[in-house]
C-alpha positions as CSV (number, residue, x, y, z in Angstrom):
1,X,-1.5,-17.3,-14.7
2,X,-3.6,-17.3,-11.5
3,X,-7.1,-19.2,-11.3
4,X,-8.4,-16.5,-8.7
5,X,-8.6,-12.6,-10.1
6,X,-6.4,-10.8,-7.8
7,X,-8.6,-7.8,-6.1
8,X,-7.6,-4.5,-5.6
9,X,-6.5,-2.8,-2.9
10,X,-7.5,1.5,-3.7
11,X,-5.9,4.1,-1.6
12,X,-7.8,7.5,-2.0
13,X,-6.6,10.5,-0.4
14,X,-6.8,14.4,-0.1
15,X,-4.6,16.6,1.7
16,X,-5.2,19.9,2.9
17,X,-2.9,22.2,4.2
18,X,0.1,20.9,2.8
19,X,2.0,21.6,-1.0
20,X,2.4,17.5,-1.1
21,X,2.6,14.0,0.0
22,X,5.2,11.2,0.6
23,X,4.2,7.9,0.5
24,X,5.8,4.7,2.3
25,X,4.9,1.0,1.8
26,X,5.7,-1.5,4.4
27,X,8.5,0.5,5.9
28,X,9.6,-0.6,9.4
29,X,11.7,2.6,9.8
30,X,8.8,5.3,9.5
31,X,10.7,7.2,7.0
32,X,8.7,9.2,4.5
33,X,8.2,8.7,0.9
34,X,9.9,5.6,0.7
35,X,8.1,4.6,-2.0
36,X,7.7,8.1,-3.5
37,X,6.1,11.5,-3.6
38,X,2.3,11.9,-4.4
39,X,0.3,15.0,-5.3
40,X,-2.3,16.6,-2.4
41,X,-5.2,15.0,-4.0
42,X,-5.2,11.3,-5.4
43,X,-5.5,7.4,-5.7
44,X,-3.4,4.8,-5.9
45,X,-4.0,1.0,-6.7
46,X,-2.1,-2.1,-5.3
47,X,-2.2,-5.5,-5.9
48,X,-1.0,-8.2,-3.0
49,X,2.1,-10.2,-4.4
50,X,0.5,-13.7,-3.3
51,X,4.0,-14.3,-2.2
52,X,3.0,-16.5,0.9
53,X,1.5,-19.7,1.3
54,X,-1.7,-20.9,0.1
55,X,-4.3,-20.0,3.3
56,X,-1.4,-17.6,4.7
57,X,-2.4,-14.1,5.3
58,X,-0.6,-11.2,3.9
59,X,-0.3,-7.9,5.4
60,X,0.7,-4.7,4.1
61,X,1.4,-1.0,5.4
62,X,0.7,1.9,4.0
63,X,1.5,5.5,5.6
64,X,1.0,8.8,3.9
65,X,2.7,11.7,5.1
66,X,2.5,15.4,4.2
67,X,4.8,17.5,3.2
68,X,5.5,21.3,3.3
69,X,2.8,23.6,4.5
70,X,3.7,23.2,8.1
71,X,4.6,21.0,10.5
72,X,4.4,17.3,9.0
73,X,1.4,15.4,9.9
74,X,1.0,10.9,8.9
75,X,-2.1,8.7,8.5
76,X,-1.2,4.7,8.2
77,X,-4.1,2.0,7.2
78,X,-2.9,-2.0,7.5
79,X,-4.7,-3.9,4.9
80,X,-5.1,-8.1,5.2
81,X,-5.6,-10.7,2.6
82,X,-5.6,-14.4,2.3
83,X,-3.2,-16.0,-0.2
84,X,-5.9,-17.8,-2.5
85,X,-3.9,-18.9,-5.5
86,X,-0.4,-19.4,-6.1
87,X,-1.0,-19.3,-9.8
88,X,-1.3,-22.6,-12.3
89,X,2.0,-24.7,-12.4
90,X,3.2,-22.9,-9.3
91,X,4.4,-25.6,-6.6
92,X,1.6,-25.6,-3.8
Protein backbone atom coordinates (compact mmCIF):
# COMPACT_ATOMS: atom_id res chain seq x y z
CA UNK A 1 0.00 0.00 0.00
CA UNK A 2 1.36 3.40 -0.98
CA UNK A 3 0.88 6.59 1.42
CA UNK A 4 0.93 8.94 -1.76
CA UNK A 5 -2.17 8.27 -4.55
CA UNK A 6 -0.40 7.55 -7.60
CA UNK A 7 -1.55 10.22 -10.44
CA UNK A 8 -2.32 9.46 -13.75
CA UNK A 9 -0.71 9.85 -16.65
CA UNK A 10 -3.82 10.17 -19.87
CA UNK A 11 -2.81 9.86 -23.39
CA UNK A 12 -5.65 11.10 -25.73
CA UNK A 13 -5.37 10.85 -29.30
CA UNK A 14 -7.17 11.09 -32.75
CA UNK A 15 -5.94 10.01 -36.03
CA UNK A 16 -6.89 11.06 -39.24
CA UNK A 17 -6.05 9.62 -42.37
CA UNK A 18 -5.08 6.47 -41.31
CA UNK A 19 -7.34 2.80 -40.70
CA UNK A 20 -5.20 2.58 -37.16
CA UNK A 21 -2.67 3.07 -34.64
CA UNK A 22 0.39 1.21 -33.08
CA UNK A 23 1.45 2.15 -29.91
CA UNK A 24 5.15 1.72 -28.25
CA UNK A 25 6.22 2.43 -24.61
CA UNK A 26 9.69 3.15 -23.77
CA UNK A 27 11.14 1.45 -26.81
CA UNK A 28 14.75 2.32 -27.68
CA UNK A 29 14.44 0.63 -31.07
CA UNK A 30 11.56 2.83 -32.60
CA UNK A 31 9.59 -0.11 -33.62
CA UNK A 32 5.88 0.30 -33.81
CA UNK A 33 3.18 -1.14 -31.70
CA UNK A 34 5.36 -2.57 -29.31
CA UNK A 35 3.06 -2.37 -26.85
CA UNK A 36 0.01 -2.96 -29.14
CA UNK A 37 -2.48 -1.72 -31.68
CA UNK A 38 -4.95 1.11 -30.82
CA UNK A 39 -8.11 2.27 -32.71
CA UNK A 40 -7.86 5.93 -34.73
CA UNK A 41 -9.60 7.65 -31.96
CA UNK A 42 -8.86 7.05 -28.20
CA UNK A 43 -7.29 7.34 -24.55
CA UNK A 44 -5.20 5.47 -22.68
CA UNK A 45 -4.19 5.69 -18.90
CA UNK A 46 -0.78 4.90 -17.24
CA UNK A 47 0.40 4.77 -14.03
CA UNK A 48 4.39 5.28 -13.15
CA UNK A 49 5.77 1.97 -11.52
CA UNK A 50 7.57 4.02 -8.60
CA UNK A 51 10.37 1.58 -9.38
CA UNK A 52 13.16 4.12 -8.59
CA UNK A 53 14.41 5.65 -5.56
CA UNK A 54 12.63 7.92 -3.35
CA UNK A 55 13.33 11.72 -4.84
CA UNK A 56 14.53 9.88 -8.29
CA UNK A 57 12.82 10.95 -11.38
CA UNK A 58 11.23 8.58 -13.67
CA UNK A 59 10.78 8.98 -17.20
CA UNK A 60 8.71 7.36 -19.66
CA UNK A 61 8.21 7.27 -23.64
CA UNK A 62 5.41 7.07 -25.37
CA UNK A 63 5.25 7.11 -29.42
CA UNK A 64 2.07 6.60 -31.47
CA UNK A 65 2.38 5.66 -34.86
CA UNK A 66 -0.22 5.20 -37.68
CA UNK A 67 -0.93 2.70 -39.57
CA UNK A 68 -2.37 2.00 -43.06
CA UNK A 69 -3.84 4.89 -45.01
CA UNK A 70 -0.61 6.00 -46.48
CA UNK A 71 2.67 6.53 -45.73
CA UNK A 72 3.26 5.98 -41.81
CA UNK A 73 3.52 9.13 -39.92
CA UNK A 74 4.80 9.11 -35.48
CA UNK A 75 4.18 11.59 -32.63
CA UNK A 76 6.27 10.80 -29.27
CA UNK A 77 5.57 12.87 -25.79
CA UNK A 78 8.25 12.12 -22.71
CA UNK A 79 6.49 12.38 -19.54
CA UNK A 80 8.57 12.95 -15.86
CA UNK A 81 7.71 12.19 -12.40
CA UNK A 82 9.27 12.11 -9.00
CA UNK A 83 9.26 8.84 -7.11
CA UNK A 84 7.26 10.07 -3.88
CA UNK A 85 6.54 6.79 -2.10
CA UNK A 86 7.92 3.49 -2.21
CA UNK A 87 4.83 2.17 -0.52
CA UNK A 88 4.45 1.22 3.51
CA UNK A 89 6.94 -1.59 4.56
CA UNK A 90 8.95 -1.10 1.43
CA UNK A 91 12.78 -0.63 2.26
CA UNK A 92 13.62 3.16 1.71
Amino acid sequence: MFRAEPVPLVIEWKISGATGGALSVDDPTGTPGTYGAVDPEGSLEFFFSCAGEVGSTETHTYALYTVGGGPMDSATVTASATVLDKGLGADS
